[in-house]
C-alpha positions in Angstrom: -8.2 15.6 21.7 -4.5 15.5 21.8 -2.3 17.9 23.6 1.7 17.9 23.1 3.4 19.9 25.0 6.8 20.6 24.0 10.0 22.2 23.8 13.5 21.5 22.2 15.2 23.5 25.3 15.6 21.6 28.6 14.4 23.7 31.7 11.5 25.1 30.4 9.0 23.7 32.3 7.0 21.5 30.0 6.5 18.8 33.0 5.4 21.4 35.7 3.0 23.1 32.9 1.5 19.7 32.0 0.7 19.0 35.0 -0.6 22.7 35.9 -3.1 22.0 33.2 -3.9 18.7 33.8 -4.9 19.5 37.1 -6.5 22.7 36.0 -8.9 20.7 33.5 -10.1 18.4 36.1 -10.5 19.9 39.5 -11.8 23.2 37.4 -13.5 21.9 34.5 -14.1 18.2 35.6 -12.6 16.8 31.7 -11.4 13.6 31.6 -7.7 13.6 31.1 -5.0 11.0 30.5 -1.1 12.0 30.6 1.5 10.3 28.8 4.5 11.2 30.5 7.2 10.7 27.0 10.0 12.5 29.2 13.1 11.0 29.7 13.0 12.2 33.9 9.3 10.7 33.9 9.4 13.2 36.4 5.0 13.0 36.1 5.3 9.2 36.2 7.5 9.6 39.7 4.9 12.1 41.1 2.1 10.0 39.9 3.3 6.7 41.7 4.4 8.4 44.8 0.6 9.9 45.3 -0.6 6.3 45.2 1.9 5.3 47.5 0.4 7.9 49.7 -3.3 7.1 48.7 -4.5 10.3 47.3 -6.9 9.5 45.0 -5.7 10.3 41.5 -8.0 12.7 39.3 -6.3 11.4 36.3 -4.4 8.5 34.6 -0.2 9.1 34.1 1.2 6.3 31.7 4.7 6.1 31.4 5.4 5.9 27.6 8.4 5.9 25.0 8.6 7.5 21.6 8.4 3.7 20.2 5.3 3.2 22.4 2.8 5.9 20.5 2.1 4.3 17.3 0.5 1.0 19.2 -1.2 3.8 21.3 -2.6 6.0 18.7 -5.7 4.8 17.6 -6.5 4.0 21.2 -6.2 7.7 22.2 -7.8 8.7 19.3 -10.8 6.8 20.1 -11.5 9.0 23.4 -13.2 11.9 21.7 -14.1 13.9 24.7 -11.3 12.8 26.8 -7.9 15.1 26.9 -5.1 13.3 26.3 -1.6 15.3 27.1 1.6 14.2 26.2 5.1 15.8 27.9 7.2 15.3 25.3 11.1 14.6 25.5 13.4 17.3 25.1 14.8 16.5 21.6 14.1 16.9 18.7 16.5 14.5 16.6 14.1 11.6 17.1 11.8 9.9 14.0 9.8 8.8 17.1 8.4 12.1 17.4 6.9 12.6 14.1 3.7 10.0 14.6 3.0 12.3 17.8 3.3 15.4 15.6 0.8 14.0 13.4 -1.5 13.1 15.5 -1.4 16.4 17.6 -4.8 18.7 17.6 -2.6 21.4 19.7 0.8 22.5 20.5 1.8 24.5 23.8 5.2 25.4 24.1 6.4 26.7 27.3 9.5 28.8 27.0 11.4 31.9 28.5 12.3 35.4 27.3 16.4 34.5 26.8 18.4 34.0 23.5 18.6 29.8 24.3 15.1 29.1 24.8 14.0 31.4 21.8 16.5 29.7 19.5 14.9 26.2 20.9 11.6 27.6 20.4 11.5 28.4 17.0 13.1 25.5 15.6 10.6 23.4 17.8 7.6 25.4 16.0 9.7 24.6 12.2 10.4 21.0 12.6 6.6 20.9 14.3 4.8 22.9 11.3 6.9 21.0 8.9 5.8 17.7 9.8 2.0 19.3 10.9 0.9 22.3 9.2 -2.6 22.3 10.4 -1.5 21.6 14.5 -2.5 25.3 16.1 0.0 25.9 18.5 0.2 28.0 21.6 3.9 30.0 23.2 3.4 30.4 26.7 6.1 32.1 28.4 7.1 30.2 31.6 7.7 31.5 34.8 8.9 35.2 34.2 10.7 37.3 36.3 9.4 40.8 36.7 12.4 42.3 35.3 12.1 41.1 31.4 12.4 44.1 29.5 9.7 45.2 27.4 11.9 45.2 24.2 12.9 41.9 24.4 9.0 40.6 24.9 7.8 42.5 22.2 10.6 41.1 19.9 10.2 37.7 20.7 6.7 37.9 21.0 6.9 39.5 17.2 9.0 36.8 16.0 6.6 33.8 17.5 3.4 35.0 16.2 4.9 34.1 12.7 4.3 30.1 13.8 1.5 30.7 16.4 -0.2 32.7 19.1 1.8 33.8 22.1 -0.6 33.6 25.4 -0.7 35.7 28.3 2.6 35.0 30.6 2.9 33.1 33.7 4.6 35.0 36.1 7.4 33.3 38.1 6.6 31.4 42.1 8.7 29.8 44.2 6.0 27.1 44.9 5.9 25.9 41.5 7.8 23.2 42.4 5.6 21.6 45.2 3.0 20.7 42.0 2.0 16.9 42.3 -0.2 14.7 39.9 -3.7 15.9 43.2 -2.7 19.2 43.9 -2.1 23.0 42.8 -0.4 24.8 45.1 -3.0 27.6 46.3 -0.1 30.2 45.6 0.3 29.0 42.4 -3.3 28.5 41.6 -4.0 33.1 40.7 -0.7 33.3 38.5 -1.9 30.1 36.2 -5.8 30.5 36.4 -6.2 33.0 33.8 -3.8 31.7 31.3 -5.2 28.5 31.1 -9.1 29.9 31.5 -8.2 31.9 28.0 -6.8 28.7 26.3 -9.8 26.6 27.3 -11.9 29.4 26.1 -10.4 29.4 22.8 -9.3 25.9 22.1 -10.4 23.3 24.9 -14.4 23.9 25.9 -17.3 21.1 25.1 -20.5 23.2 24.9 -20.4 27.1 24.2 -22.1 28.4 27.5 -19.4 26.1 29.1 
């Protein structure tokens, strides 16, 4: 299955997230995941190669990949039908590049925040994305929120995104978000992303039924 995760808007924590989940789905559920790290920081990739410098044992395989790379790659991932393949996109969305991932995608999640510039990135992500793949079920989940959102402005937003998808539980805001590497959750972290991503893997992600 393959996993974009995506966002026009710079900042909104698509790299952190991926690798929130990718560590999630193997420490937690024991999946087989792969990582394609498409952003232009290849701030995964960096992490990744620094734990091997270390020698922690990676639970999963980062590749470092361009936009031009995914076509040659395609039928390859495809071909892993009970592996999870994620893929950090780039922040962009001017880019033919991106429409062969589109395409190809099974699920969208699209971290984003409760302010007038992500929103505005966030919608037209979900257009160009439906557009190009109508039948691509996508996921908003809002990133890191500080405790004093008002209500008004989640339920608006929240209103105006379940036109193009389904808007998830939010992932309140930690300092230690940061300190996330390619073989670790920080334990801090671990409570405010747990029952997010248990409710996505629920709904989207399990093998069996009674898993």
């Amino acid at each position: 299955m393959i996993i974009i995760i995506g966002n026009q808007k710079g900042g909104a924590g698509k790299s952190t997230l991926t690798l929130l989940l990718a560590n999630y789905l193997t420490m937690v559920k024991k999946r087989k995941v792969t990582v394609i790290d498409m952003d232009y920081q290849q701030s995964i990739s960096q992490k990744y190669e620094k734990a091997k410098v270390l020698e922690n044992e990676e639970p999963y395989e980062v590749v470092a990949a361009g936009l031009d790379d995914f076509p040659g790659m395609a039928e390859l991932v495809k071909a892993e039908k009970e592996s999870l393949v994620l893929i950090d996109l780039p922040g962009k969305l001017d880019d033919d590049g991106l429409l062969p991932v589109f395409r190809s995608a099974e699920l969208a999640i699209c971290p984003f925040a409760y302010d007038e510039f992500s929103f505005e990135s966030t919608v037209l992500f979900s257009v160009v994305l439906k557009k190009v793949s109508p039948d691509c079920r996508l996921l908003f989940v809002p990133n890191r929120v500080k405790a004093n959102v008002r209500y008004e402005t989640r339920s608006d937003v929240d209103e105006q995104l379940a036109k193009f998808g389904t808007v998830v539980d939010s992932i309140p805001d930690r300092i230690d978000f940061q300190r996330t590497s390619t073989f670790q959750t920080p334990l801090s972290v671990f409570p405010a992303v747990r029952p997010v991503f248990d409710a996505i893997y629920k709904q989207y992600l399990k093998l069996k039924p009674n898993e």
